[in-house]
C-alpha positions in Angstrom: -51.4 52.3 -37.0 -48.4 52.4 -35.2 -47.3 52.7 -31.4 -44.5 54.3 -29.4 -42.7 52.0 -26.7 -41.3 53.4 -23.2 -38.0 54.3 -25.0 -40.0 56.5 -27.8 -39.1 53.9 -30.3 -42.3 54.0 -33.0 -43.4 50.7 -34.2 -46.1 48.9 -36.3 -49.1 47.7 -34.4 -49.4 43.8 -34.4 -51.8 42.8 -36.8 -53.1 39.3 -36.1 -55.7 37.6 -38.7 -57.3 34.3 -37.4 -59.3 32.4 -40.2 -61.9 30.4 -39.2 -65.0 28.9 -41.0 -67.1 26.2 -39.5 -70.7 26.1 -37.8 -71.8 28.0 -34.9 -70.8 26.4 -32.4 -67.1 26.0 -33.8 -67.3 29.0 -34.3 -68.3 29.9 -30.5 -65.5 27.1 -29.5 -62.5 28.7 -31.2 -63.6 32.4 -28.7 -61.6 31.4 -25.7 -58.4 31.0 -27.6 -59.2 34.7 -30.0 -59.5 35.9 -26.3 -56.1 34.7 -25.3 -54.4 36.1 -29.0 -56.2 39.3 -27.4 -54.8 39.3 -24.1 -51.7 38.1 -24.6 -51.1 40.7 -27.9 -52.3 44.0 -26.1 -53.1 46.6 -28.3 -52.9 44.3 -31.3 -55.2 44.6 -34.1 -57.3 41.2 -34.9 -59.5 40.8 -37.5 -61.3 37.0 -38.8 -61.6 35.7 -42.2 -64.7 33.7 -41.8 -68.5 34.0 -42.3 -69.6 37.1 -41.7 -72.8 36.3 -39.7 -71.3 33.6 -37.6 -67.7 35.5 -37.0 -69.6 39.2 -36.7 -69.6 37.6 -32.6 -65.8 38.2 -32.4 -66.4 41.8 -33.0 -69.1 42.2 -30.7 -67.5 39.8 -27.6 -64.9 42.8 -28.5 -62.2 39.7 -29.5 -61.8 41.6 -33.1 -61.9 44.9 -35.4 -63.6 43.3 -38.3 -64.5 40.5 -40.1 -63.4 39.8 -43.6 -65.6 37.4 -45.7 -64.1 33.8 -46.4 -67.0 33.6 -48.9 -64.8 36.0 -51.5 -64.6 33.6 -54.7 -60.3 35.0 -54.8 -59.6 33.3 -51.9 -60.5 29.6 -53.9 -56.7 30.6 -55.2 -55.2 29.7 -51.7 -56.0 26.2 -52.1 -54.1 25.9 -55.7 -50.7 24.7 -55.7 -48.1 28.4 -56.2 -51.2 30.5 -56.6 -51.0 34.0 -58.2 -53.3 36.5 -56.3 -54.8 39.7 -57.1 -52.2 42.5 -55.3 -54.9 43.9 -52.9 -55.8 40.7 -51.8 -52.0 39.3 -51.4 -51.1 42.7 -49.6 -53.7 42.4 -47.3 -52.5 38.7 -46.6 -49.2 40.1 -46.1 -50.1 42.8 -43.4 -50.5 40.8 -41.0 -47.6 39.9 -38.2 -49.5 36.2 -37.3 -51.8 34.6 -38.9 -53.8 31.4 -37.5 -55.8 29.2 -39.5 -58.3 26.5 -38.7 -58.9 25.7 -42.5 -58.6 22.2 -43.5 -55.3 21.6 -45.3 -54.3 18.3 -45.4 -51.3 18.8 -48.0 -50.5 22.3 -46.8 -51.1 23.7 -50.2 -52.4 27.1 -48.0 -49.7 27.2 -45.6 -47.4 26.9 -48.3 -48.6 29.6 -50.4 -49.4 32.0 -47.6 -45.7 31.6 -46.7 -44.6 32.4 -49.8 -46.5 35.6 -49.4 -44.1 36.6 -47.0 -46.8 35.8 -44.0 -44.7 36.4 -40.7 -46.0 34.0 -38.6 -48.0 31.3 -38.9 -49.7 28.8 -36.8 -52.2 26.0 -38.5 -54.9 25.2 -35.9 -56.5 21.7 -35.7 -59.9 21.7 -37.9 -61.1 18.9 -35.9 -61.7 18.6 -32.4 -60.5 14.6 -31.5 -62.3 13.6 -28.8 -60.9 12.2 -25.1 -57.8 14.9 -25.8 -59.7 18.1 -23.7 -62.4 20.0 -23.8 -63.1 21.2 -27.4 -62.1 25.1 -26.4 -58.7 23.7 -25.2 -57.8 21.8 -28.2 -58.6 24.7 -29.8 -56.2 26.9 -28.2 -53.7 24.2 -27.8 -51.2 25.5 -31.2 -50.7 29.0 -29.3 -48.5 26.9 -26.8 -45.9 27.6 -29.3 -46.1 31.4 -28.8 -46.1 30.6 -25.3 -50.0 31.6 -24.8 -51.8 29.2 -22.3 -55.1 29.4 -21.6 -55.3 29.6 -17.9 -58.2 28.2 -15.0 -60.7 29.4 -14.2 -60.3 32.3 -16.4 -60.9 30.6 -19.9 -64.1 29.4 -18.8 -65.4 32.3 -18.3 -68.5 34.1 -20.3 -67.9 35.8 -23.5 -70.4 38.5 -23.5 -71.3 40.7 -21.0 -73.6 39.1 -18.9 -76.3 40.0 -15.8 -77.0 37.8 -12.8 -79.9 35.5 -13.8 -83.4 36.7 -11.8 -84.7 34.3 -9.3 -87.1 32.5 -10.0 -86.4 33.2 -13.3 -89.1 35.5 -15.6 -87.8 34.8 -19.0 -86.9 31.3 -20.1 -85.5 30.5 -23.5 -85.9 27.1 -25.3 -83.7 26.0 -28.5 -85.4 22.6 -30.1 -83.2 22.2 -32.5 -79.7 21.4 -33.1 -77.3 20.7 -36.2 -78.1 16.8 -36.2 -81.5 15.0 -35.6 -79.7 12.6 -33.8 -78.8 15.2 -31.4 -82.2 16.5 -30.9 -84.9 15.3 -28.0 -88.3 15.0 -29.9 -90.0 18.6 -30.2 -93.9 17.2 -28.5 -91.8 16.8 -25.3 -90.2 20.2 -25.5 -93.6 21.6 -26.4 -94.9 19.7 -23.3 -92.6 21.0 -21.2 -92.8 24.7 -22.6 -96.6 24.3 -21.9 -96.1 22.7 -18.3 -93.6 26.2 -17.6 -96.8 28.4 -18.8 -99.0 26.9 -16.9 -96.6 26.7 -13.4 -95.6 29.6 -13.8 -97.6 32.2 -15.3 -96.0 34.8 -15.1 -92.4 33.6 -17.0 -92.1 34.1 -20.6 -91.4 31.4 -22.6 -89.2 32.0 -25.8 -88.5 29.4 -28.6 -85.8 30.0 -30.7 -85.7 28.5 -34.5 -83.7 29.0 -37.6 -83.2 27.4 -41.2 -82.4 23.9 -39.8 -86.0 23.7 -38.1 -88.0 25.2 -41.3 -86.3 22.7 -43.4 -87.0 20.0 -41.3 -90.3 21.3 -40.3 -89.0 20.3 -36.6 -91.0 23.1 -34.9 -94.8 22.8 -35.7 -96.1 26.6 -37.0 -99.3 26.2 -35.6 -98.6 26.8 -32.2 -100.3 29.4 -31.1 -99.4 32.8 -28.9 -98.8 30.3 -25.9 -94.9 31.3 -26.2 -92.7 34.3 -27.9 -90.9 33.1 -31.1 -87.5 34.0 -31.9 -87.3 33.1 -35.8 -84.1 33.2 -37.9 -82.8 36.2 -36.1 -78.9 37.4 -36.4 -77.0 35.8 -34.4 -75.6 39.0 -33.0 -79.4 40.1 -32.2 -79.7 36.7 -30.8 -76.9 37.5 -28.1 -78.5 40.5 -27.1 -82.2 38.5 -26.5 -80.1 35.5 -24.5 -78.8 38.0 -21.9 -82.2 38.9 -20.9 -82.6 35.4 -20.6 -82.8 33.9 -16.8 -82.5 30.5 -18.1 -82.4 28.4 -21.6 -82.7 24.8 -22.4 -81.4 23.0 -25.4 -79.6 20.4 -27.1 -75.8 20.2 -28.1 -75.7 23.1 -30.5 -74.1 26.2 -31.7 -76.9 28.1 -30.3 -76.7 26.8 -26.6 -72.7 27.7 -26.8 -74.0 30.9 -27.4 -76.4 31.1 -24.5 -73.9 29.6 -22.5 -71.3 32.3 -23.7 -74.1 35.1 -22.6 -73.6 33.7 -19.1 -76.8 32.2 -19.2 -77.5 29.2 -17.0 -78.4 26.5 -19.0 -79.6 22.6 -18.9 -78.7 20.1 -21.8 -80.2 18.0 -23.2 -76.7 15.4 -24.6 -77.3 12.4 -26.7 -74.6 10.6 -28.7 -72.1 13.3 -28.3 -69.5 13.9 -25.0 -70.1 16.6 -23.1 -66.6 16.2 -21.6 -65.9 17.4 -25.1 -68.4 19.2 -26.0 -70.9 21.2 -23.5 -70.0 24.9 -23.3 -67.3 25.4 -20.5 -68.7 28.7 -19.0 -70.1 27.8 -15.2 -74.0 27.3 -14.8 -74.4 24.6 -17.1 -76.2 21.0 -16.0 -76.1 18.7 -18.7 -78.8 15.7 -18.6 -77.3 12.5 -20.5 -79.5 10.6 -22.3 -79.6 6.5 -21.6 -77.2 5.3 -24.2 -76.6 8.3 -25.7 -80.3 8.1 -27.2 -82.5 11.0 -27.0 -85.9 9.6 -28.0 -85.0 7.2 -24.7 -84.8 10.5 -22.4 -88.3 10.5 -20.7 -89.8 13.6 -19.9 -89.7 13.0 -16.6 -86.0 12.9 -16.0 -86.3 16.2 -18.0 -88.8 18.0 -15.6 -86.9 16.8 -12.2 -83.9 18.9 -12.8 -86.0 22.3 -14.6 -88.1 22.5 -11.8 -86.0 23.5 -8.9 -84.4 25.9 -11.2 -88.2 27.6 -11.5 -88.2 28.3 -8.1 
């Protein structure tokens, strides 16, 4: 595609390729700074190399054009020292004006061989968020200083996906009881209490609880739990998106799947435990995290729970 400037000059369109892998919420993290590559390359073409059902959200925050799967067994090649490609895949490579990576390359065997495709520009992002350096988003973003891309207040904080103003009191309430780590997780009898506590106060709210893999495996979420609430089960993560913005409020844990809430404009509450929410908790507004007593969750009664979900019922 090309594009004609003011002086009828015709050029190439920028084509920018950001490669990301990670979980979720990484994943959901690294949006604010495919945003700013967005807004400060107008007209630009972006595509992600990355997991196709995590990274599919670029395309539909409308950050990207497509989504190329890391999960192609060529791409191992990158990681060997003066790898030989296949020519479709090292012309593809080559296409591409910038290119930003968030891989893990600790002896720079990938930037080195992606240079020596003749890769234009590129910028190695930080795997690894460090924590007490800024929020997680920020440190994210931070490399595209260098192209002189900043990510600016308030506007970076802002939700991802189209959003709706939250109904008050609120009819539909979401609940995610899970989370990457146990250790991150409040126990699931006090969630269930809670849920049950929302049905009963207010009748006519829907309750939704949202599980994936991580709570099968772990058998987390009991099965056996009647029609009391609305299950959301290993759905897409873009489908997902679309049930959170009908959402008037959700309640979780520090995961990928309360970023995505939170990205959905969502109000949420938190539940934190060993983590830093400084770091960590989503940066869109409407968020109240509740910190566990040393950083503990079994230690986080109930009670403290219900005192700040309440006045949020209305």
């Amino acid at each position: 595609m090309e594009r004609v400037t003011e002086a009828g000059d015709v050029r190439p369109m920028p084509r920018l390729l950001v490669i990301r892998g990670g979980a979720i919420g990484d994943f959901i993290l690294t949006l604010p700074a495919l945003r700013l590559l967005r807004q400060s390359v107008p007209g630009a073409h972006l595509e992600v190399l990355g997991y196709p059902g995590i990274a599919g959200l670029a395309v539909k925050a409308g950050l990207a054009e497509s989504v190329r799967s890391l999960g192609d067994p060529r791409l191992a090649r990158l990681f060997a020292r003066n790898a030989e490609l296949a020519p479709d895949l090292a012309d593809y490579l080559r296409s591409f004006t910038l290119v930003v990576s968030y891989l893990f390359d600790p002896d720079g065997i990938l930037k080195a061989n992606l240079e020596a495709l003749g890769v234009g520009t590129l910028i190695s992002f930080p795997h690894r968020v460090v924590p007490g350096q800024g929020h997680a988003a920020q440190q994210l973003a931070r490399p595209l200083e260098r192209l002189a891309m900043f990510l600016e207040e308030p506007g970076w904080r802002a939700p991802l996906f189209p959003e709706r103003a939250a109904r008050r009191p609120p009819q539909r309430v979401a609940i995610h009881p899970g989370s990457g780590s146990l250790t991150k997780n409040w126990p699931v009898d006090r969630w269930l209490k809670l849920a049950d506590e929302m049905r009963s106060g207010w009748p006519d709210v829907e309750v939704c609880l949202i599980s994936g893999e991580a709570e099968a495996e772990r058998g987390t979420l009991p099965e056996v739990i009647g029609d009391r609430f609305i299950r959301w089960h290993g759905l897409p993560l873009t489908e997902l998106a679309d049930r959170l913005a009908t959402c008037d409020l959700f309640l979780g844990h520090d995961s990928g799947i309360s970023h995505l809430a939170s990205a959905c404009g969502v109000p949420c509450v938190l539940l934190f435990g060993p983590t830093d929410p400084e770091t960590w908790a989503p940066p869109q507004p409407g968020v109240t995290v509740v910190q566990a007593p040393e950083g503990d969750l079994q230690a986080l009664s109930i009670d403290a729970v219900r005192r700040v979900v309440r006045p949020l019922m209305g």
